[in-house]
N, C-alpha and C positions, 0 to 999 in steps of 0.2 A: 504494500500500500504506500508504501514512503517512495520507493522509487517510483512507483507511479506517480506521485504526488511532482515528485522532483520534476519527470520527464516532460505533464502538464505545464508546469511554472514555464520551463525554458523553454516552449513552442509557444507560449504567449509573449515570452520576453523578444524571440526572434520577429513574431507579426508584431509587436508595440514598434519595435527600432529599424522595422523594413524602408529599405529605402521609397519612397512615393513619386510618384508624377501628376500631373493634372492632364485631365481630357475635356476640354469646351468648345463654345459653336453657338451655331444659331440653328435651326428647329423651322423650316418655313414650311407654308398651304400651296401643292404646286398645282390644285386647281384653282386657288383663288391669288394669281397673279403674283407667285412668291413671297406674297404676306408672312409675316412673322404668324408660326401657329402656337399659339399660348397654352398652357396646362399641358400640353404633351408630355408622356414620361421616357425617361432616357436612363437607361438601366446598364449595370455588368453583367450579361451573361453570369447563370451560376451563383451569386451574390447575394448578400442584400443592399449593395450601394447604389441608389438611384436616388433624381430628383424629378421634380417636374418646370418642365422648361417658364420663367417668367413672361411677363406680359408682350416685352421684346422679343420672345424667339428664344430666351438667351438662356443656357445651363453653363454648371461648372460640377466635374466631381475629381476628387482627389482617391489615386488608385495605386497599388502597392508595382512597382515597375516590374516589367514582364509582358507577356501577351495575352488579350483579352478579347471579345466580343462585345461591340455596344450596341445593344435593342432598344429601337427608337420606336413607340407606339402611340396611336393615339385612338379614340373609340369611333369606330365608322370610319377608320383609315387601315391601309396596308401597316403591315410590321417590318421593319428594315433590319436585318443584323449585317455591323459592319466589324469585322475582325482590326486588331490594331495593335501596334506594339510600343511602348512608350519604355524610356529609359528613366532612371534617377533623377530629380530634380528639369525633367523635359515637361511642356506644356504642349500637348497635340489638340490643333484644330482641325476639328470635324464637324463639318455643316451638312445637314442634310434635309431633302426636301420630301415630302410626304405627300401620297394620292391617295385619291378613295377605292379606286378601281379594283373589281376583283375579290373585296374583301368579303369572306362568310360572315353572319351575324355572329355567328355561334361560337366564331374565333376570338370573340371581342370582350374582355373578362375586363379590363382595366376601365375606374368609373370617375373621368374629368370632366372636365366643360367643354361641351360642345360649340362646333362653330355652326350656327347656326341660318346661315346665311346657305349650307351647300344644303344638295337636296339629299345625300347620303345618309349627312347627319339629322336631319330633319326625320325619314323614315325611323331611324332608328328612336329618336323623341314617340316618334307615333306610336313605335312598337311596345313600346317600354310604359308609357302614359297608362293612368285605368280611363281618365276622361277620351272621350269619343269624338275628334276633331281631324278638320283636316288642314294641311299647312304648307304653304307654295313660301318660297325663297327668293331671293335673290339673284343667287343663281340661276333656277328653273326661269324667274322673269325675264333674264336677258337672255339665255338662249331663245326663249320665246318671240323675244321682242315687241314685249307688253312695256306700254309707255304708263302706264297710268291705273291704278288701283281697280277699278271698276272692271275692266277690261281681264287684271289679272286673276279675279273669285271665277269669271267665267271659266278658265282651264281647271275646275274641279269639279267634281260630281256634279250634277241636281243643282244648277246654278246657271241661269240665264240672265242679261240683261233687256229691259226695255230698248226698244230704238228710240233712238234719236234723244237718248237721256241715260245719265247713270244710275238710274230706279234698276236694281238688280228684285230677281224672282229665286229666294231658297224653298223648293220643292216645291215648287207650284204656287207659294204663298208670299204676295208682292209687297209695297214699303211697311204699310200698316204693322206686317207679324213680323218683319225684322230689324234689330240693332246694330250700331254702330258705336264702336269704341277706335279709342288711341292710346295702348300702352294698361291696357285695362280699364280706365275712365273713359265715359261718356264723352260727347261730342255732341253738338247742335247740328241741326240744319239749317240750308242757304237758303233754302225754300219754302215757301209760305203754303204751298198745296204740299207739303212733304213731310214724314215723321223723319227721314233720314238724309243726311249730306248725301251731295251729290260726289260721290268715287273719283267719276274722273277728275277733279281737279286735284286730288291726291296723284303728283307723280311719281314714278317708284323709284326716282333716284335717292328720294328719300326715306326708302323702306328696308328693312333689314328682310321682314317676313311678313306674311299675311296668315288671321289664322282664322280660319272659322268653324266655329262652334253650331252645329245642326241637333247636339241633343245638351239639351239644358241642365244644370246644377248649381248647385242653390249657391256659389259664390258672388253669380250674376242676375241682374234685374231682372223682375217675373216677364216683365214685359216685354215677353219671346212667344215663338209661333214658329215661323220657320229656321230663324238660324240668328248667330250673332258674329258681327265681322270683327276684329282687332286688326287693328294695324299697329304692328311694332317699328318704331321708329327706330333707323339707324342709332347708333354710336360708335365710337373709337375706339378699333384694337389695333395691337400689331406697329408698324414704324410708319414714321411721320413719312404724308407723303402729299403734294398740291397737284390735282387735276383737271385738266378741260376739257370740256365735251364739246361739238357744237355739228349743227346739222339743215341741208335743207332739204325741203319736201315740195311736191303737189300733188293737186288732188287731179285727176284729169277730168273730171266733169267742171271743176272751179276751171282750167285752164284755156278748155274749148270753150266757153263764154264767150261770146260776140261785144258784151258789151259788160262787164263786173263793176255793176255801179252800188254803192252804199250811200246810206244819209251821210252829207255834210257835218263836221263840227265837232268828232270823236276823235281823241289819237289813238295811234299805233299804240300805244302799253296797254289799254284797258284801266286806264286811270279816272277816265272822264265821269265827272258828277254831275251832270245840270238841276237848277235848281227849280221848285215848283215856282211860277209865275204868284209877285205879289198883289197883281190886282189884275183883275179883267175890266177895267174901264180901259183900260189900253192895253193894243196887242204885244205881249212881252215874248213869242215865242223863239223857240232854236230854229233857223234855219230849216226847210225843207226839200233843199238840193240834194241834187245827185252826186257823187263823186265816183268818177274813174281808181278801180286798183288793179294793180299788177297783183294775180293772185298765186302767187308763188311763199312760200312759206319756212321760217326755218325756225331752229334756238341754238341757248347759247347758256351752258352752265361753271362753274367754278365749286369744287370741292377739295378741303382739305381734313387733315388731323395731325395732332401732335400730342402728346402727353410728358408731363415731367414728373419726376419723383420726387417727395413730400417724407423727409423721414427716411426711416428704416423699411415700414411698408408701404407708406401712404405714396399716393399716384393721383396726379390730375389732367385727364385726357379731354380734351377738347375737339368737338367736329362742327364742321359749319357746312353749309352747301345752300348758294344760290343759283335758280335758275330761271328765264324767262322761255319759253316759247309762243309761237303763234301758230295760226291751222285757218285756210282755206276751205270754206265746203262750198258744196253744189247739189240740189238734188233736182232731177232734171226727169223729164218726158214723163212728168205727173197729172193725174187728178183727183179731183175732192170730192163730195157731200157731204151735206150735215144728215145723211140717212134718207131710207124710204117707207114709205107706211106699209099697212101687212098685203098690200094690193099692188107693192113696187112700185105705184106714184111717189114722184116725189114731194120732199116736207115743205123745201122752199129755197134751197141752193144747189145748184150738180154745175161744177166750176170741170172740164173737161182739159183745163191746160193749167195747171200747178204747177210752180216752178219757185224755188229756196235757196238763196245764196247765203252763205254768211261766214263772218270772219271773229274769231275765239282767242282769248289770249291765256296767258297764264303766269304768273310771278307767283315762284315760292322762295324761301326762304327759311333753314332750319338752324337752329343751336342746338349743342348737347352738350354739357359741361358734365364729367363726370369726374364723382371725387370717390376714390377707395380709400378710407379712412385707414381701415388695417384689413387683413383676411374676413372678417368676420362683421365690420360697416361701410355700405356703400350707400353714397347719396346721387341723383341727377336730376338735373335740369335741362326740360326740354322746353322750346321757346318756337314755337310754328307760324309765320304770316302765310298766307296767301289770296291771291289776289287774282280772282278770274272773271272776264266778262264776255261776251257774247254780242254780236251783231246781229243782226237779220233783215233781209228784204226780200218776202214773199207776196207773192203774185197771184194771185187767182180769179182765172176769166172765163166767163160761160154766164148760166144762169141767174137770176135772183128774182125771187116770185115778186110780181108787182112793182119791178121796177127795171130788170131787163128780160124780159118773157120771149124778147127775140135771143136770148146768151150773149147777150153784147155789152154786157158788164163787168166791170175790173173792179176785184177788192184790193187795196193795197195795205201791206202791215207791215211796217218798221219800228223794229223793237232791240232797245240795247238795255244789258242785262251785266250788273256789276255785282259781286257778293266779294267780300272782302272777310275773312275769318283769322281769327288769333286765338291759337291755344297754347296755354301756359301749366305745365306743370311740375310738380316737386315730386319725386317718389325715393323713398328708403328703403334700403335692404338690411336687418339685425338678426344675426347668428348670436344668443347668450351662449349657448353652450349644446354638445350634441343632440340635444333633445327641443330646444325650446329656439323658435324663428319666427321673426314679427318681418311684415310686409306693411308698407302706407303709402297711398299719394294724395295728393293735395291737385284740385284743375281749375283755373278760370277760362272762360271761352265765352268769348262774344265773334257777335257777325252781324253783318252792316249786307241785309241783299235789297239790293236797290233794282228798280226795272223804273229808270226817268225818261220820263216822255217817249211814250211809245207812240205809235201814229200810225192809226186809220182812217185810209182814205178810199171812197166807193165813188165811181165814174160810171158814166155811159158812155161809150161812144156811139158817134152819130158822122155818117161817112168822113169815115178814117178821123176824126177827129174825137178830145174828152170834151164831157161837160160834167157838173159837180150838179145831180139831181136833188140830195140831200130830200128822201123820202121822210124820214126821222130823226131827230136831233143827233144820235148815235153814229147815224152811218159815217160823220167825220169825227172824228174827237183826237183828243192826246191825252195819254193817260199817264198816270204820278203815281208811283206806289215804294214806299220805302218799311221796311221791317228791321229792327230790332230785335234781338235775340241775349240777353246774356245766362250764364251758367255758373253754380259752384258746384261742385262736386269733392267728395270725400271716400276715401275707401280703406279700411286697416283691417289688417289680419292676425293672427296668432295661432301658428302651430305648436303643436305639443307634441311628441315621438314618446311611443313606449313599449315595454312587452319584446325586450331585445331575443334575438335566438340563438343557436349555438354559434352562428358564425359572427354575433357582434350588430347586423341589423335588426333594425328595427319593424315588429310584423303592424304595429298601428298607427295612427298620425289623428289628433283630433284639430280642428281647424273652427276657432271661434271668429267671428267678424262682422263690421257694418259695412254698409254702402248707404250715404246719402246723397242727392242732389235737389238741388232748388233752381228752377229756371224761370225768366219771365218774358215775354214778347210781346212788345208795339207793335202795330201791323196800323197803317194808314195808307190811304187810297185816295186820290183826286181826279176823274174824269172832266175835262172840259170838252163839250161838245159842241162843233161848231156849224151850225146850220145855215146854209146859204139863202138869202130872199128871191123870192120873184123880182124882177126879172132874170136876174143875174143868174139864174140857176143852168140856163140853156147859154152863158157866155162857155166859151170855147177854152183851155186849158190845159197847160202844157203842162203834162206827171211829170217830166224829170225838172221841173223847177215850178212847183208851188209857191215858191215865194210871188210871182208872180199876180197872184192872187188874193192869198193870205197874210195881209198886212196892213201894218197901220192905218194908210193911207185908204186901203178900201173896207175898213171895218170902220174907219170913221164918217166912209161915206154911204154906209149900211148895207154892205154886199151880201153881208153875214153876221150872223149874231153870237154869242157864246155863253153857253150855260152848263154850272154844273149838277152837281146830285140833287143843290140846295137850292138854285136859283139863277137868273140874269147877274147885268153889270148893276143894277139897283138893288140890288138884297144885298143888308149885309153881312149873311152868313155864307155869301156866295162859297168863300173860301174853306168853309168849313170841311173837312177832309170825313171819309167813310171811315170809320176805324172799331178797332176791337182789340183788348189786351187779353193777354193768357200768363197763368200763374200755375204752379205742378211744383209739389211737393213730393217726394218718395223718400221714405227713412227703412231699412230694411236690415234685420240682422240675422245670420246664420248660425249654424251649426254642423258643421259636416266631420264625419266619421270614416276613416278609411281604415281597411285591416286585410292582413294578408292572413286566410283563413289555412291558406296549405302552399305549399310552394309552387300551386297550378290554381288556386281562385283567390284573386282579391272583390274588395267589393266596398264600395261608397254610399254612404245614405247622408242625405243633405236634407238638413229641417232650414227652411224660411217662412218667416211672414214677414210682410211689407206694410206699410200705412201710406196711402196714397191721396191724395188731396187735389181738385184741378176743379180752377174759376176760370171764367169768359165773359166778360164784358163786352156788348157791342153799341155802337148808336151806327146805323147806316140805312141808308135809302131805303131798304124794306122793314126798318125799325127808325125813324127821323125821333123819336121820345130815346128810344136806347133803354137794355132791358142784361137783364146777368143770368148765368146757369151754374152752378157745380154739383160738388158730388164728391163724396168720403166714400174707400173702398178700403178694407182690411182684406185682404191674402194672406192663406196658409196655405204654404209651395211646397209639399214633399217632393224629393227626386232620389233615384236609386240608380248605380251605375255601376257594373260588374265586367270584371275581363277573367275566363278561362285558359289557359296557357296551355292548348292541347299541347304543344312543343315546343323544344328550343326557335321552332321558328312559324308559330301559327296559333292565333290568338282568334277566342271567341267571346264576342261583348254583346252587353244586353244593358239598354235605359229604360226608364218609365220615368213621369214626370206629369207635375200638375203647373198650369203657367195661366198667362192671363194676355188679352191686346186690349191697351186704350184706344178711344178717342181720339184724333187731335185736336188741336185750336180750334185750324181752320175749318173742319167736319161740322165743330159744334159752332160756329160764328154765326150769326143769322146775314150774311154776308155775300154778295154778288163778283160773280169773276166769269168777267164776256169772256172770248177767246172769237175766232170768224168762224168755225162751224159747232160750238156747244156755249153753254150757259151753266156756270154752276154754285148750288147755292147750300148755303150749311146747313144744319138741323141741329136745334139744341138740345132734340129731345134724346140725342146717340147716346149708347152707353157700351160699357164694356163687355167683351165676351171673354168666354174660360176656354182654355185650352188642355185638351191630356191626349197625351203624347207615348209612343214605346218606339224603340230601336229592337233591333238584332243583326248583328254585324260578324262577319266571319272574315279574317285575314290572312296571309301568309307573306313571310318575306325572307325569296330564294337567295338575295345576297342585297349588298349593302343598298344597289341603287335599282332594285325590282320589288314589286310588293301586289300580289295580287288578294282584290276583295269582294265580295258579295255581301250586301244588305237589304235590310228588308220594315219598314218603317210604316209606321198606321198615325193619323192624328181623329180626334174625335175635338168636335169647337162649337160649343152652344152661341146660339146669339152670333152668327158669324156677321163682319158688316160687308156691307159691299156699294162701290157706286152703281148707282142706276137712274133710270131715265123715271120721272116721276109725273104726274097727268098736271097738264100746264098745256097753257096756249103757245107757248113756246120750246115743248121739248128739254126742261130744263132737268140739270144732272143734281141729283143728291145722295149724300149720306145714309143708310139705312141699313137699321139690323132685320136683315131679310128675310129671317124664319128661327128656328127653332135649333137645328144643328144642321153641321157638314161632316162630311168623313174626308181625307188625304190617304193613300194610302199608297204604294210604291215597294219599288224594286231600285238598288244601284251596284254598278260593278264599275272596279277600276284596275288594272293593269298597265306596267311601268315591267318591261319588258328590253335587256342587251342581248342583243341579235347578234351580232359580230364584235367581237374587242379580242386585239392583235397580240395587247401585252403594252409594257412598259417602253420599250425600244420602237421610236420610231413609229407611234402608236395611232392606231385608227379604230374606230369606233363606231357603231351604230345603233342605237337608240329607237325606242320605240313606245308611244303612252295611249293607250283609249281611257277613257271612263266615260261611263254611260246612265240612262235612269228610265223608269218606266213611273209611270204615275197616272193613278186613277182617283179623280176629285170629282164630289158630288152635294150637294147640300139643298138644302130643302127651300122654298120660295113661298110666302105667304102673303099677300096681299091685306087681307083681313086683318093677321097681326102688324103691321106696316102702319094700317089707316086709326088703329087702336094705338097705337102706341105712339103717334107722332102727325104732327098737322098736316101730312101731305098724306093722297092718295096713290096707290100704285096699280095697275093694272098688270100682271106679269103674265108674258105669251104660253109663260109652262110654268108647272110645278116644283121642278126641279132644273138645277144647272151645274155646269162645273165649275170651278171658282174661277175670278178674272186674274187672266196673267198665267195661269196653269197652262205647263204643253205637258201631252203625255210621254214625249219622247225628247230625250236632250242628247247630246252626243258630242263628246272633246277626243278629236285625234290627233296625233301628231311624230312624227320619227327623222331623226335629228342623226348628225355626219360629223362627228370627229377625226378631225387628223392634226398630230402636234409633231412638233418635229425640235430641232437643234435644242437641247434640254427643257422644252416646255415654254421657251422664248418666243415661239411661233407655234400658230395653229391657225386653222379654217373650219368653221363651224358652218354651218346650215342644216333649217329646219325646216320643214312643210307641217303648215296645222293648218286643222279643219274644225267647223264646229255647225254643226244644227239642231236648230230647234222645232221641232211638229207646232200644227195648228194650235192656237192659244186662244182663249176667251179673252176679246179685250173690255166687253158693256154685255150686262142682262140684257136680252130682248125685254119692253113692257108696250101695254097697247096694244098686241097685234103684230107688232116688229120683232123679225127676230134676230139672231143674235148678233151683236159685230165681233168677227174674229181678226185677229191676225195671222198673215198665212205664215206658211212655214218657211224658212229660209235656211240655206246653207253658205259661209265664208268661208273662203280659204286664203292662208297668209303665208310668204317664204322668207324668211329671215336668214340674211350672211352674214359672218362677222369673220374676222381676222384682226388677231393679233400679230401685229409685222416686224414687231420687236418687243422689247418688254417694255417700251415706252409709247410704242403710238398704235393705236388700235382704227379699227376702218369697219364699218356696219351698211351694209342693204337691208333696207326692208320694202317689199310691195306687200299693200294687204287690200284685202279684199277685191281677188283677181279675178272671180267669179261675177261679181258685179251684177249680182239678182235684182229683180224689181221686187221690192221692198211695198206690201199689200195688205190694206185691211176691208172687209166685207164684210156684207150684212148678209146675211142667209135670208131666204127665203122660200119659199115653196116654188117657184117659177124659176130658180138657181139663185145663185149669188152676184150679190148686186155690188161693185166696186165703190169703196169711201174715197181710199186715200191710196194715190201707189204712186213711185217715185223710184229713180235709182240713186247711187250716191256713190260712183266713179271709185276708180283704182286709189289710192294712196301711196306714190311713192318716196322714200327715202333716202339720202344719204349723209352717213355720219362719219365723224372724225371726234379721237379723242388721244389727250397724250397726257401722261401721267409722270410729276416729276420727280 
C-alpha cells in the first residue's frame, strides 16, 4: 500500500510540473458569411480540457506538450477533429470554420446557444420545443428572397396573404382571429379598418427570425383564433462589421405605361403631410395636377455592429441598420363592380376598364443596444421608426346608374396614405441560480396613419370631351382622415426548475407571469364635398389638370359649392370633423406547468384569465348628438400542450385550448367609410366570440436541414363575426355576429427535403421544401339572430357558409442550387418558388346575391444571389413571372359574374451589397 501510495504521489508530481503549450483561434459560421460563431465548444480529444468559444469567435486552452486532437462542435453543426502537435512553452493557432451540412440530429449531444438566424439550427429549436410553432430565419429569407415580413409567414404552412394588402389568412381565419407581436410585446396597427399592422412595411433586413404560433398557450393574449406572429428583431453577435446594400427594380406593367402620371405636390421619401383646410369660405386646397414619373424603382440600406467589453464579463454590443426603399406598381387590363343582384342585373356600377398605378415608399430605421451584465444578466434596447406611404391613381370607366347609362363615365380616386410607427422597448434576461429565471419587457408604441386629402372625382364624357355632372354632393369630395394610436404594454415572467434526475436535469419548470396593455385611439375624419352649379356642370374639363376649374377664382364666382358632414361655408361647425375614440384595457396572468413525465412524454398545462375592458365613443354623421358603447369581459383560458418522442428523431404533439376574438374600434364605431364600389359602416351592438381549439401534429427530422410533418387541426367558434352586406338602399357593408357557431377544420404537411449534396470540397447542393394544407370551414348564418341582436337587418342567400378569406387549399414550393467554391469565399445560389392558393370566400352572399369569391391564383419567383468575394455580394430576383389575372366574382346561378380583375406585371430586381 505504501508503495502504491508513493508511485501515485510521483505521477501526479510529473503531470503538476509537465511542461505546457497553449492552443487558440477563432471559431467562425461558414454559412453565415464567416461570422464569429459564439458558444461553440473546442475540446482535447480524450480529456476533460475544453472551453467554449466567446462572443468573438475567440478560445484559449492551455495543454501539456505532445500530440493531441482538437474537437470543434457546435449543436446543429458538423464536428471537426483537427490532430496537432504543440511543443513546450509554443502557442499554436488554429482557426476553424464550421457548416451545418450533413449533420445527424442524433449526433448532436453538446447543449449551447444556438444561432438562430440558420434554418439548421432553427429545426433543431423546433424539435426540441414542447410548444407547437413554426419558424423561418434569416437565412431561409434571403435564399428566398423575401423583402418584407408579410410576404415571408406566406413560405409556411396554412398561411396566405390578402392581395393587394398585408392582411395575412392563419388557416383560413383572416385579421380579426390573428396577433401581432415584436420580441414578444404587442404592437399597434397603421390601420383604422384593421386589428393588425400591416407586415409589409416590416422589412427583413431587420429581422433575425419570424415565429409563429398556430396553437395557443397561456403565456400569450387570449385574443387568438388563428395564429400569433412575433417578429424577432435582429441584434449583434460575432465581429464588428459596416455594410451596404442597394438595389434597383421595375415593375413591367408600371414601365409599359404610356403615360405614369400621379397627383402633384408629394415627394419622393413618403414624408409629405398636408394639412386639413382651415376654413371653407375660401378654396384652401392641394393642387390637383398630374405629374409625369419615371417609374423605375430602387433602395438603399446601411448596416452595422460593434461590441466592447465592460469588465471581466460585461459586453456592450451595438447594431443599427437604416434603410429606404421605393416600388412602382401597375395593375392593368382590369375591371370592377360594386356587384349584381340575385337576377345578375346590375346594383348601379360595372366600370369594364380598371386600371391602378401607384408609387410606395418605405424608411426604417432600427437600434439595439445590448448590455450582458455578466453570464447570468442581460438587458436590451430596441428602438424601431418606420415610415411608409402609399400613392394611388385609379381609374375607373364604364357605367354608373343614372348618370352615365351610356358607360361613359370616369370615376377618379387619388389617394396618399402615410403611417409612420415607433416602437420602443426594454427587455431583461435574470439567471439567480440553476433553478430560478425571470424574463420582462417594458413597450411604448405609437402611430400616426394618416390618409390626407384623398380625391374623388366622377366625369362624363361627352364627344371625346369631360364634364363635372356632380349628380350628389359626394360624387366630388376630398377627404381628411388622421388616426392616433398609442400603447403601453408590460410583460414578466418567472420560472422555477425542479425535480432534478439522475443525470442532473431538471424533469419540471413552473412558469408564473402577467401580461398587461393599455391602448387608446383618435380616429377623425373630414369629407368636403364639392358640388358643381348649373350651368357650369356641362363646362368642359380637363382631368389631368383640375386646377383649372377648382379654384379660388371660380368658387368665388359660384361654379361650385362645398360642404361637409356638418354643413356649407355659413355653418359654423362646418369644420367639425367625424370622429370616434377607442380605449382597451387587458390585465392577464398565468400559470403554466411543464414536466417531463418519462424520457419520451413531456407535457404543459397553462391556466389564464384575463380582464378585459373596451369603450367607443362616436359623434358622426349617422350619430351628429354622439353616443358611447363598452363592455367588461373576464376569461378563463385553459391550454394543454404535449410532445411524445416516439425517437431520437420523431416527435408526436397534441394542443387543446380555450381563447376568445374581440371587436375592434372601428366594427363597433357607429361610423361611415365610402370606398368607389362599397360603403361600410360599424355596429355597436358587436361583441365577442369564444374560441376552442385542438392540434395533433406528427414530425420527423432525417438530418439537420430536413424535417418532414403531418397535422391535423379542428376549431369550434361560437358567435363567429363576419362582414357582410346588410339590407340598405345602398348595399352597405357591416359588422355582424352571424349565427351561433362555425367549425375550421384541416389537414397540413411540410417537407424540407436535400436531394443532392457533394460534400464539403468544392460543394454543390440541392435543396428542396413543399408545405401544404387542406381546410374545411363552415358556420352557421342566421338572419333572425342578426335582426335581434343588433339595429340592422340581414337577408342571407343561405344558411350556411364558409368563413371569409378561407381557401381550402394553400401550397408553398420551392428547391434551391448551391454551389460554393475557393473556401466558402464564393458561391451561387438560386431558387425557384411557387405558391397557390384555391378559391376563397371574400363577402357573404345577402339578398339574393350570392357569394363574392376570390379566385385562385398561383406565383412563381426565381431568386440568384452570389457571393463574388467575401466582401461584395450580387442578387437577381424576378417575381411573379407567371403574371395571373388576379379575380374576384360573385357567383351566381346563371355563372359567375366578374367584380374586380387586374394583373400586376413581373417585378424585376437587381442588387448589390459589400460588407466591410
Amino acid at each position: 500500500m505504501k508503495l502504491k501510495f508513493l508511485v501515485t504521489a510521483f505521477l501526479f508530481t510529473l503531470v503538476a510540473f509537465a511542461q505546457k503549450g497553449t492552443v487558440t483561434g477563432t471559431i467562425t459560421d461558414k454559412d453565415m458569411n464567416n461570422e464569429a460563431l459564439s458558444f461553440a465548444t473546442v475540446m482535447i480529444k480524450g480529456t476533460t480540457i475544453g472551453v467554449n468559444t466567446d462572443e468573438q469567435g475567440k478560445y484559449s486552452l492551455s495543454v501539456p506538450e505532445g500530440n493531441h486532437v482538437l474537437v470543434v462542435s457546435f449543436l446543429g453543426y458538423e464536428s471537426i477533429e483537427i490532430p496537432f502537435t504543440v511543443k513546450a512553452n509554443e502557442t499554436k493557432i488554429i482557426d476553424q470554420g464550421l457548416g451545418s451540412k450533413g449533420v445527424e440530429l442524433q449526433d448532436v449531444v453538446i447543449k449551447v446557444e444556438q444561432s438562430r438566424q440558420k434554418e439548421s439550427a432553427l429545426l433543431v429549436e423546433q424539435k426540441k420545443a414542447v410548444d407547437i410553432k413554426q419558424t423561418i430565419g434569416a437565412q431561409e429569407l434571403s435564399r428566398k428572397g423575401v423583402s418584407d415580413v408579410a410576404t415571408a409567414i406566406t413560405k409556411t404552412t396554412g398561411i396566405t396573404k390578402q392581395e393587394g394588402s398585408g392582411n395575412i389568412y392563419v388557416r383560413g381565419l383572416g385579421d380579426r382571429y390573428n396577433s401581432t407581436t415584436m420580441n414578444g410585446l404587442p404592437i399597434p396597427s397603421n390601420d383604422p379598418e384593421k386589428k393588425n399592422i400591416n407586415l409589409e412595411i416590416f422589412p427583413t433586413d431587420i429581422v433575425e427570425l419570424v415565429s409563429i404560433d398556430k396553437v395557443y398557450n397561456g403565456k400569450m393574449y387570449g385574443d387568438f383564433g388563428g395564429g400569433n406572429v412575433d417578429i424577432v428583431s435582429k441584434d449583434f453577435k460575432g465581429k464588428s462589421y459596416l455594410k451596404i446594400d442597394m438595389s434597383t427594380s421595375a415593375n413591367t406593367n408600371a414601365v409599359s405605361e404610356k403615360n405614369f402620371t400621379l397627383q402633384k405636390g408629394y415627394n419622393a421619401f413618403g414624408f409629405s403631410n398636408p394639412s386639413n383646410p382651415s376654413t371653407i369660405k375660401t378654396y384652401e386646397f392641394n393642387t390637383l395636377q398630374l405629374e409625369g414619373k419615371s417609374p423605375y424603382s430602387g433602395s438603399f440600406g446601411l448596416s452595422g455592429g460593434k461590441s466592447f467589453n465592460i469588465g471581466s464579463e460585461g459586453k456592450l454590443s451595438l447594431f443599427a441598420t437604416g434603410s429606404f426603399g421605393n416600388e412602382y406598381t401597375s395593375r392593368q387590363n382590369g375591371t370592377a363592380k360594386n356587384g349584381v343582384n340575385g337576377d345578375a342585373s346590375l346594383i348601379n356600377k360595372n366600370f369594364e376598364n380598371y386600371s391602378s398605378i401607384g408609387y410606395n415608399t418605405n424608411t426604417t430605421g432600427l437600434a439595439n443596444i445590448g448590455y450582458k451584465i455578466n453570464r447570468n444578466h442581460k438587458l436590451s434596447f430596441n428602438s424601431i421608426f418606420i415610415n411608409s406611404s402609399s400613392q394611388t391613381k385609379s381609374e375607373y370607366y364604364g357605367y354608373i346608374a343614372d348618370l352615365a347609362n351610356d358607360g361613359n363615365g370616369l370615376i377618379r380616386r387619388m389617394q396618399y396614405e402615410k403611417n409612420t410607427l415607433f416602437i420602443n422597448q426594454l427587455l431583461g434576461e435574470h439567471t439567480f441560480n440553476d433553478r430560478i429565471k425571470a424574463t420582462w419587457g417594458l413597450g411604448r408604441n405609437t402611430i400616426d396613419g394618416d390618409m390626407p386629402d384623398r380625391v374623388t372625382n366622377t366625369f362624363i364624357k361627352t364627344n371625346g370631351q369631360y364634364q363635372i355632372p356632380s349628380q350628389s354632393r359626394p360624387d366630388n369630395n376630398r377627404y381628411f382622415q388622421r388616426l392616433t394610436e398609442e400603447e403601453n404594454v408590460a410583460n414578466v415572467a418567472i420560472d422555477y426548475k425542479f425535480k432534478k434526475d439522475a443525470n442532473g436535469d431538471f424533469k419540471g419548470k413552473l412558469t408564473a407571469g402577467y401580461n398587461g396593455r393599455s391602448k387608446s385611439r383618435t380616429f377623425k375624419a373630414t369629407q368636403f364635398n364639392l358640388k358643381s352649379k348649373s350651368p357650369y356642370t356641362s363646362m368642359f374639363v380637363d382631368p389631368t389638370n383640375l386646377d383649372t376649374f377648382y379654384n379660388q377664382q371660380n368658387y368665388a364666382a359660384g361654379y361650385f359649392e362645398i360642404f361637409t358632414y356638418t354643413g356649407g361655408k355659413d355653418d359654423t361647425n362646418a369644420l367639425l370633423p367625424q370622429k370616434y375614440t377607442g380605449d382597451q384595457y387587458i390585465h392577464g396572468g398565468f400559470l403554466t406547468s411543464e414536466y417531463k413525465f418519462s424520457d419520451k412524454l413531456t407535457a404543459s398545462l397553462n391556466l389564464r384569465t384575463e380582464s378585459i375592458y373596451q369603450k367607443v365613443k362616436w359623434k358622426t354623421q349617422l350619430d351628429p348628438i354622439g353616443d358611447k358603447d363598452d363592455f367588461d369581459k373576464m376569461a378563463f383560458l385553459p391550454s394543454l400542450v404535449m410532445k411524445y418522442e416516439l425517437n431520437e428523431k420523431q416527435n408526436l404533439r397534441f394542443g387543446a385550448s380555450k381563447t376568445y376574438t374581440l371587436p375592434q374600434f372601428k366594427e363597433r364605431a357607429l361610423f361611415v367609410y365610402e370606398d368607389v364600389t362599397e360603403v361600410k359602416i360599424g355596429n355597436p351592438d358587436l361583441y365577442p366570440s369564444d374560441n376552442y381549439n385542438i392540434d395533433l401534429k406528427w414530425e420527423m427530422f432525417p438530418k439537420s436541414e430536413e424535417i418532414i410533418s403531418i397535422g391535423a387541426f379542428g376549431k369550434y367558434i361560437k358567435n363567429p363575426i363576419n362582414e357582410i352586406t346588410i339590407a340598405s338602399s345602398t348595399n352597405d357593408i357591416s359588422y355582424v355576429n352571424t349565427g351561433n357557431k362555425g367549425y375550421v377544420a384541416g389537414i397540413e404537411a411540410e417537407f424540407r427535403k436535400i436531394l443532392f449534396d457533394t460534400g464539403e470540397n468544392n460543394s454543390r447542393k440541392i435543396t428542396a421544401g413543399l408545405n401544404a394544407s387542406y381546410m374545411y370551414t363552415t358556420q352557421d348564418l342566421d338572419g333572425k339572430k342578426v335582426g335581434n341582436e343588433t339595429r340592422y337587418e340581414v337577408n342571407f342567400s343561405k344558411d350556411k357558409a364558409a368563413f371569409t378569406g378561407a381557401s381550402p387549399l394553400l401550397l408553398n414550393a420551392d428547391i434551391s442550387f448551391l454551389k460554393e467554391w475557393n473556401d466558402k469565399n464564393n458561391n451561387l445560389s438560386a431558387t425557384l418558388a411557387y405558391s397557390y392558393f384555391s378559391d376563397r370566400l371574400y363577402a357573404i352572399g345577402t339578398n339574393y346575391k350570392g357569394d363574392q369569391v376570390d379566385k385562385a391564383v398561383g406565383s412563381l419567383d426565381f431568386i440568384l444571389k452570389s457571393k463574388l468575394n467575401k466582401n461584395l455580394g450580387l442578387g437577381i430576383n424576378a417575381k411573379n413571372l407567371l403574371n395571373p389575372k388576379i379575380r374576384r366574382v360573385q357567383e351566381n346561378d346563371n355563372g359567375d359574374v366578374t367584380l374586380l380583375s387586374y394583373t400586376k406585371g413581373l417585378n424585376l430586381s437587381l442588387g448589390l451589397s459589400y460588407q466591410f
